[in-house]
C-alpha positions in Angstrom: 45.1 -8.4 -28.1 47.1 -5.3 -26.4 43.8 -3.3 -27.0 42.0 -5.9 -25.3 44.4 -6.3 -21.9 44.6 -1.8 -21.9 41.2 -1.8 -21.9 40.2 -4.9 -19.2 42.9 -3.0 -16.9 41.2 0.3 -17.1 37.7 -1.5 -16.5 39.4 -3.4 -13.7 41.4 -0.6 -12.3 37.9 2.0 -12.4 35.7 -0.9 -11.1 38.3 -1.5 -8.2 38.1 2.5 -7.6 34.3 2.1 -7.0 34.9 0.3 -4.1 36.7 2.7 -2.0 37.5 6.1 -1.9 39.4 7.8 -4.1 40.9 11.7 -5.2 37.3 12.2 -6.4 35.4 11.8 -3.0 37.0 14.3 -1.3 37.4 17.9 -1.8 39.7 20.6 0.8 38.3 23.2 -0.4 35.1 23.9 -2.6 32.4 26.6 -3.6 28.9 25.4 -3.5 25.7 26.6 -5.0 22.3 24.8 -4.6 19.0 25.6 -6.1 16.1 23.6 -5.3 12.4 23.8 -6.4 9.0 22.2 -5.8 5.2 22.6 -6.1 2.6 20.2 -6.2 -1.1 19.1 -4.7 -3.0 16.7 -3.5 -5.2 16.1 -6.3 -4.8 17.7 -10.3 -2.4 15.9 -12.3 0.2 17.6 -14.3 -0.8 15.7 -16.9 -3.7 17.0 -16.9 -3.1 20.0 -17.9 -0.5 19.2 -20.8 -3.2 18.5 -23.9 -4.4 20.5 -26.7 -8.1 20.9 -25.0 -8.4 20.9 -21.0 -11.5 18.9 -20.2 -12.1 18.8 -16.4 -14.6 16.6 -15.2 -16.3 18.7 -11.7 -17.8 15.3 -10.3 -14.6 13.5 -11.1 -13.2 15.8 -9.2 -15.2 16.3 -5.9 -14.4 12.5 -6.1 -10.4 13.1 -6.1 -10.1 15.6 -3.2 -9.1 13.8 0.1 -11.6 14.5 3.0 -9.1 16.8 4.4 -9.4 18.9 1.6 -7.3 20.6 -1.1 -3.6 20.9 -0.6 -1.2 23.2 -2.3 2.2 23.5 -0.8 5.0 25.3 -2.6 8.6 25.6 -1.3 12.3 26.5 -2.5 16.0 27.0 -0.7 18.5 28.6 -2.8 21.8 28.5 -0.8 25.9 29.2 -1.7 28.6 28.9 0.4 32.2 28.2 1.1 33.8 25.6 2.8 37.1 24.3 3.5 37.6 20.6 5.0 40.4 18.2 6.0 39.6 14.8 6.1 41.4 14.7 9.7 41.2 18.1 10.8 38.8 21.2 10.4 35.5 21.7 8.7 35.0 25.3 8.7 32.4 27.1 6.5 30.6 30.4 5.7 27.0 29.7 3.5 24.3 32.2 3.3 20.9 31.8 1.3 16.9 32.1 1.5 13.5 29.8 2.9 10.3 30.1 1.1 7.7 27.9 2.2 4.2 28.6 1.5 0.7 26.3 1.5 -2.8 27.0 1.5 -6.1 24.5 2.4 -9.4 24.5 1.0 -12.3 21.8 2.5 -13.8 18.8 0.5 -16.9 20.9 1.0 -16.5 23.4 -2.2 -15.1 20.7 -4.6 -18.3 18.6 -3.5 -20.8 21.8 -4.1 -18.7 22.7 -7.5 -19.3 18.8 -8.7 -22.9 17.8 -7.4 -24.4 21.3 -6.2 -26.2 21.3 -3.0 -30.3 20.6 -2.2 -32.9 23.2 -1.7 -32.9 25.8 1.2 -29.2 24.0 2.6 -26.5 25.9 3.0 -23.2 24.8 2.7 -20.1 26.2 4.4 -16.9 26.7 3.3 -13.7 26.7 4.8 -9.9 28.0 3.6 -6.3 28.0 5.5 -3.1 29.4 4.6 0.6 30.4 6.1 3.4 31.7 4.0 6.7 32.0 5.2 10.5 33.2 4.1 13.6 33.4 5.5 17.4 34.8 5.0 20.0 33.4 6.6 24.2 33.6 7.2 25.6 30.4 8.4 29.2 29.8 10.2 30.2 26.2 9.9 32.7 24.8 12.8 33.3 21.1 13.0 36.3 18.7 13.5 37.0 15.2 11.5 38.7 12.1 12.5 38.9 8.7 11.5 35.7 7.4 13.1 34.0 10.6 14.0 32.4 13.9 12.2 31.1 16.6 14.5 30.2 19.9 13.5 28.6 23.3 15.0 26.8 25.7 12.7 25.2 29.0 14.3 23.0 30.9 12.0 22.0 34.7 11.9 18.3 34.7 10.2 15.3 37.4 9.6 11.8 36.8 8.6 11.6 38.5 5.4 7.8 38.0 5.5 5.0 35.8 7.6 1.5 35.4 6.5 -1.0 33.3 7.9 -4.9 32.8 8.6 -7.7 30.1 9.2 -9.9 33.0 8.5 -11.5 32.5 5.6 -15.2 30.8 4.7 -18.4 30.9 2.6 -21.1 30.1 2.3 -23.8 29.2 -0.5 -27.6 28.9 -0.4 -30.5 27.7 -3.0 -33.7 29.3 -2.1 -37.2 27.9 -2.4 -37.9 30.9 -4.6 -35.1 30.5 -7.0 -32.8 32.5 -5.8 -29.2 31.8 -5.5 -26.9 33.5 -2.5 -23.0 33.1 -2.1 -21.2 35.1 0.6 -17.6 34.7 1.8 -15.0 36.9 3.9 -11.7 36.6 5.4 -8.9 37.9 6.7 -5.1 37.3 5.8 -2.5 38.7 8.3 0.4 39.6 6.8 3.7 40.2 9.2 6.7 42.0 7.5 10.0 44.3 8.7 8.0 47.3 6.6 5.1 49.1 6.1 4.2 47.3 2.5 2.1 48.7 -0.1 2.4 51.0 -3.3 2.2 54.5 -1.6 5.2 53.6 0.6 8.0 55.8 -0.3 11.0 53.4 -1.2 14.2 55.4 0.9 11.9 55.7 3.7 11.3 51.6 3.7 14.8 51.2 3.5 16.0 53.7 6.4 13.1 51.4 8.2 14.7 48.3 8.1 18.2 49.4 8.7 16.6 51.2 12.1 14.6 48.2 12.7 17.9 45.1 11.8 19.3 44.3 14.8 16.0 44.2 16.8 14.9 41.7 13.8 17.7 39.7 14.1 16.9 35.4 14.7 19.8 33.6 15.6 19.6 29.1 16.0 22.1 26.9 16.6 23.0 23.3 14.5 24.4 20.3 16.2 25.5 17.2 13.7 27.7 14.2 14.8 28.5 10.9 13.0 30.3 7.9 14.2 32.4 5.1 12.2 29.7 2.3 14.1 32.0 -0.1 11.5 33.9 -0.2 8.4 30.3 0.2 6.5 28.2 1.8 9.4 28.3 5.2 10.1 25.5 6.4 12.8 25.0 9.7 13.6 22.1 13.1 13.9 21.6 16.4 13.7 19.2 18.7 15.7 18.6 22.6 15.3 17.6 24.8 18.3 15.7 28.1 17.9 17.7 30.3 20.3 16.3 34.2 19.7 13.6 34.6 17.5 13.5 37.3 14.4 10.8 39.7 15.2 8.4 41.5 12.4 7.7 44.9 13.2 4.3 45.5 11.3 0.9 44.0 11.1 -0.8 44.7 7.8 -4.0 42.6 7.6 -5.9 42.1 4.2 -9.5 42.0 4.6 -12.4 40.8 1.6 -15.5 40.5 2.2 -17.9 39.7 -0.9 -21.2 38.7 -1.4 -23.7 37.7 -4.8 -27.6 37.1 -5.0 -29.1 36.0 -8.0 -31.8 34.0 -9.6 -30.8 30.1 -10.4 -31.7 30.7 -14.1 -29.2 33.6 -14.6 -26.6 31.7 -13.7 -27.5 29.0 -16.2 -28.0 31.7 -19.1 -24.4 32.8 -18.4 -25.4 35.9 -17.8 -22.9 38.3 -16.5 -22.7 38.2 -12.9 -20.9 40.6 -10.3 -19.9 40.2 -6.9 -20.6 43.1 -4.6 -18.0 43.8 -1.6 -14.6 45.3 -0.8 -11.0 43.7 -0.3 -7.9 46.0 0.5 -5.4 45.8 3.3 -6.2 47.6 6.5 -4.1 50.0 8.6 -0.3 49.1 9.2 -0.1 48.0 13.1 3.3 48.6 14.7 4.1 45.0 16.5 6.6 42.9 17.7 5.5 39.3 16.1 8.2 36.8 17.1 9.0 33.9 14.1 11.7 30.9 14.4 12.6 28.8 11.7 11.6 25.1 12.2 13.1 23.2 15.1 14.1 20.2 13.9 15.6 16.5 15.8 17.1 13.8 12.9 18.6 10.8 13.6 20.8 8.6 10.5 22.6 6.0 9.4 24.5 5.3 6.2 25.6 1.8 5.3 28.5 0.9 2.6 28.2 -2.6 2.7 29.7 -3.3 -0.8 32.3 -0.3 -0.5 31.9 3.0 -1.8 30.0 1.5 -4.9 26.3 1.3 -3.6 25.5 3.1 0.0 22.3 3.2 1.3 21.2 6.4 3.8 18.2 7.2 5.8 17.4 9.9 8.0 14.1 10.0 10.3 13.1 12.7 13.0 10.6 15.5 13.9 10.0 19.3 13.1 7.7 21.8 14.8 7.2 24.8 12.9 6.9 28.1 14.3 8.1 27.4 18.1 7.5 31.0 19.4 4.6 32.0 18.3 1.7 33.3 20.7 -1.5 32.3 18.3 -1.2 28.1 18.8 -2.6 27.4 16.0 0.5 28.3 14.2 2.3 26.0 16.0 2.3 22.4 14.7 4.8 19.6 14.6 5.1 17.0 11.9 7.6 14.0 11.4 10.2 13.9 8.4 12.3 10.9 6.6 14.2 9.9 4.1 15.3 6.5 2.6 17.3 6.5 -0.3 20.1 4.6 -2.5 23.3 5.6 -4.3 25.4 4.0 -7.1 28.6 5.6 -7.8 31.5 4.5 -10.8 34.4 5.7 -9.1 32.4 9.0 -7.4 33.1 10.2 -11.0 29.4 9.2 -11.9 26.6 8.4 -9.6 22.8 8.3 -9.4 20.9 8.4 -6.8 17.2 7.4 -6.0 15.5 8.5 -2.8 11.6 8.9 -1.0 11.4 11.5 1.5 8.7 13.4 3.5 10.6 17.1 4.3 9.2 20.2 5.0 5.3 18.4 5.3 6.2 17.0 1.3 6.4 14.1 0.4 9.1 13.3 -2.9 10.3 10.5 -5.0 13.2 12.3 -6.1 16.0 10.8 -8.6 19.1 12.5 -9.1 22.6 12.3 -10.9 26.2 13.9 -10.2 28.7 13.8 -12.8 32.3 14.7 -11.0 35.2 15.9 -12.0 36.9 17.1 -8.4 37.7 20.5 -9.7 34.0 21.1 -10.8 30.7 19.0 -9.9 27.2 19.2 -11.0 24.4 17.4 -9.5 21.0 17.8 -11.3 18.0 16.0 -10.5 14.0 15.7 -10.5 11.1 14.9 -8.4 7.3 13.7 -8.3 5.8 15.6 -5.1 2.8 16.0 -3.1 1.2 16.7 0.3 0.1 12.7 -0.6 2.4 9.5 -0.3 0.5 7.9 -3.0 -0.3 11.1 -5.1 3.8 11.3 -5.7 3.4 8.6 -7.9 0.6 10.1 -9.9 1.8 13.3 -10.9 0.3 15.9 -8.9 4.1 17.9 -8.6 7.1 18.5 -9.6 10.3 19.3 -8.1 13.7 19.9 -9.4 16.8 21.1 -8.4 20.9 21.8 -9.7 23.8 22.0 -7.6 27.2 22.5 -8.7 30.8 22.2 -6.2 33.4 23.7 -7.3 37.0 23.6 -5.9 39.5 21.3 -5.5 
């Protein structure tokens, strides 16, 4: 019986915990590291490619692509920092880490030739896109906490480590009335960096480069966030980013291919051993002075606690436009982001969280858990992504991620 009445008052007493908060939900002072992860597609399944024998069907898929073509998209944001926070009083914090975004864009138009060929004498035209970005950054955090309001200020030095873009690249394929089969394709990658890049480049030359070349290739934005205590269960709030000085990339290196194949239809179904004739290299190093923000970015948000600290449901919606300074227009493109998601937490010392989210033009269905311990926290957690809403839920990516707190 004494077993029986300890153990309802320690499920009573951690049940009532999970209601409110309590010495686990707030830290003064913590160490955080975060490292995050995803790639993914709009069209091969992961599962796919997880069998003894890989057996891809070309019609199948033609059929999959989207009609806006093949997606890849690949990001990651490591980050660490230090922070020290009152719950009425100061938020102050130093955080430094890196931005790597990259994606590239083929057309429907190759898939379709690779799955059901193309007729006699017509010639098909291929198309390809790609940008590839990363950043470093050093982050001051300066904000203030009171009962019913958070606000907080976070300037941030940044430098383009490297840019890359084109929509430079196409081909093109032809069946002859003679038999004769003719591919050609060319393109051109532009590829922005601090450096001159390339093996002949002597190494303490580079670096005496980019020590000459830092403070002219210095970014710097500025971060805005505010909450507000709406209600005991409401709080409202946003957060936008302004570019202020763009980093600047000092060299132009573009990467040049041009290829090109002619050869009878029957060699090709022989097998017989085929080479394409061209050339591909990068071309001379360009001094420039390419300008590069990181994204802009406007977010409104609202968390809700109606049944206490237990379950609290978040969402975030807004816009981003990537690339705000730059001259070429078609680098410029805005897109909107979200998120919607849920968390259940026993006493903040376990929770779980489920979410859907469209960040950084991917989409995720991410689920997550944090175990707690105030002195140390570890957050781990998994996604399904894809440049696809409906592709997330099919496997054509996978995300994951681990952050751990530390402090006290």
């Amino acid at each position: 019986m004494k077993k029986f009445i300890a153990s309802f008052i320690v499920f009573v007493s951690v049940f009532s915990l999970s209601f409110a908060d309590n010495f686990l939900s707030h830290r003064f002072f913590e160490m955080k590291v975060d490292v995050p992860v995803s790639v993914s597609n709009n069209t091969l399944l992961v599962s796919d490619f997880l069998q003894d024998y890989v057996v891809i069907d070309l019609a199948q898929l033609a059929d999959s692509v989207p009609k806006e073509g093949f997606n890849f998209s690949t990001k990651t944001n490591p980050s660490a920092g230090i922070k020290f926070e009152l719950k009425r009083g100061p938020n102050i914090g130093v955080f430094a880490g890196i931005d790597f975004y990259g994606n590239l864009g083929i057309s429907k138009s190759l898939f379709d030739f690779i799955g059901y060929g193309n007729e006699l004498n017509e010639t098909l035209k291929f198309d390809a896109n790609s940008y590839m970005d990363m950043f470093a950054f050093t982050s001051v955090q300066l904000g203030w906490n009171t009962k019913k309001y958070k606000i907080c200020v976070t300037p941030t030095l940044f430098t383009s480590v490297m840019h890359a873009f084109t929509n430079n690249i196409d081909a093109t394929v032809q069946n002859t009335s003679d038999g004769k089969f003719i591919l050609n394709t060319s393109g051109t990658l532009d590829l922005y960096s601090p450096v001159v890049i390339s093996p002949e480049t002597d190494f303490d030359m580079m670096i005496n480069e980019v020590i000459s070349n830092l403070s002219s290739s210095l970014g710097f934005d500025i971060q805005a966030d505010f909450s507000y205590s709406l209600f005991n269960f409401l709080d409202i709030g946003g957060t936008i980013r302004i570019p202020m000085v763009p980093s600047k990339l000092h060299r132009k290196m573009p990467f040049n291919f041009s290829y090109g194949l002619q050869t009878d239809v029957n060699s090709l179904l022989n097998n017989e051993k085929i080479v394409m004739e061209g050339e591909s290299g990068f071309g001379n190093s360009e001094i420039t002075e390419y300008k590069i923000n990181r994204p802009m970015k406007i977010t409104a948000m609202a968390e809700a606690t109606p049944f206490g600290d237990f379950c609290k449901f978040y969402g975030q919606f807004g816009i981003a436009i990537r690339n705000p300074a730059a001259k070429n227009k078609a680098e410029v493109f805005s897109y909107p982001e979200y998120m919607l998601g849920c968390r259940l937490s026993l006493a903040n010392l376990l929770s779980f969280y489920l979410s859907t989210e469209y960040t950084d033009q991917i989409f995720m269905q991410k689920a997550s858990m944090s175990l707690n311990f105030r002195v140390i926290e570890v957050v781990t957690g998994i996604a399904t992504t894809s440049s696809s809403f409906v592709k997330t839920f099919q496997g054509t990516g996978f995300g994951a991620f681990v952050t751990v707190y530390m402090g006290f």
